[in-house]
N, C-alpha and C positions, 0 to 999 in steps of 0.2 A: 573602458567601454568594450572594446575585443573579449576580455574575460566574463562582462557580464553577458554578451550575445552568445558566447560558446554554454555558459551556464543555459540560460537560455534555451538553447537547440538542443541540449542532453537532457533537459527537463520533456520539453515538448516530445521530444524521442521516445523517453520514457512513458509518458504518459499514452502514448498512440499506441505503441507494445502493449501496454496494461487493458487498455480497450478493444484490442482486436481479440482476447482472451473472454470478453463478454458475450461474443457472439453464439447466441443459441441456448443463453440461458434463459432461467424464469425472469418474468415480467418482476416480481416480488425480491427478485436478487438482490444481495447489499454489497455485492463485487460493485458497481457502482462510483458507489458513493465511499467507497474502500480507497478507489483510485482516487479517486478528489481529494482525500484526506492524506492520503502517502503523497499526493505531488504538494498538498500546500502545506508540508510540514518535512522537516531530514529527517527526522527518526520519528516511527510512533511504537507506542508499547502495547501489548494486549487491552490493558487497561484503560489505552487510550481509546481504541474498538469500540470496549465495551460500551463506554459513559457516550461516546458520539455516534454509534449507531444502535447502541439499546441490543446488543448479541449478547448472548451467555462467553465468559472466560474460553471456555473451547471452542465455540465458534469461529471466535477473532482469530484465535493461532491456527482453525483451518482454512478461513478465509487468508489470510497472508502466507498459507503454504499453497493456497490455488495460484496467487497472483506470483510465485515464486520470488520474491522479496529478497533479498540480501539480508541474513542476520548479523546486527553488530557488537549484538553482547559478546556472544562465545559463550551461553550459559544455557542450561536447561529450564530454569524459573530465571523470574521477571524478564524474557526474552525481550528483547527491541529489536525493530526490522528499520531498513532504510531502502531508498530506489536503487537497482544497479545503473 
């Protein structure tokens, strides 16, 4: 129980960090709904982006270079991002 309320409070943490990054943007923004999708998932791929929020390939990988993301491939293509 202890391990899952610490997960828990690192989730929520992160997620509050990812939101106070939204402030001041367009009404239209998909930063969002960016965050919703990186907290209810550990890794997402560009390609994940793409198909859930309907962005072009490059969009996704700029969107997850605004929310500064932790990358966990180590690669230049098919990147994957997770929360820090």
């Amino acid at each position: 129980a202890f391990a899952s309320m610490k997960e828990h409070d690192r989730l929520t943490h992160a997620r509050e960090r990812m939101m106070r990054k939204l402030a001041g943007r367009r009404s239209s923004s998909r930063l969002p709904e960016l965050v919703e999708l990186v907290v209810s998932r550990p890794v997402v791929s560009a390609a994940m982006i793409v198909k859930e929020l309907g962005t072009t390939p490059q969009g996704a990988i700029g969107l997850a270079n605004q929310l500064e993301l932790r990358e966990v491939t180590g690669r230049g293509r098919f990147r994957a991002w997770g929360m820090l």
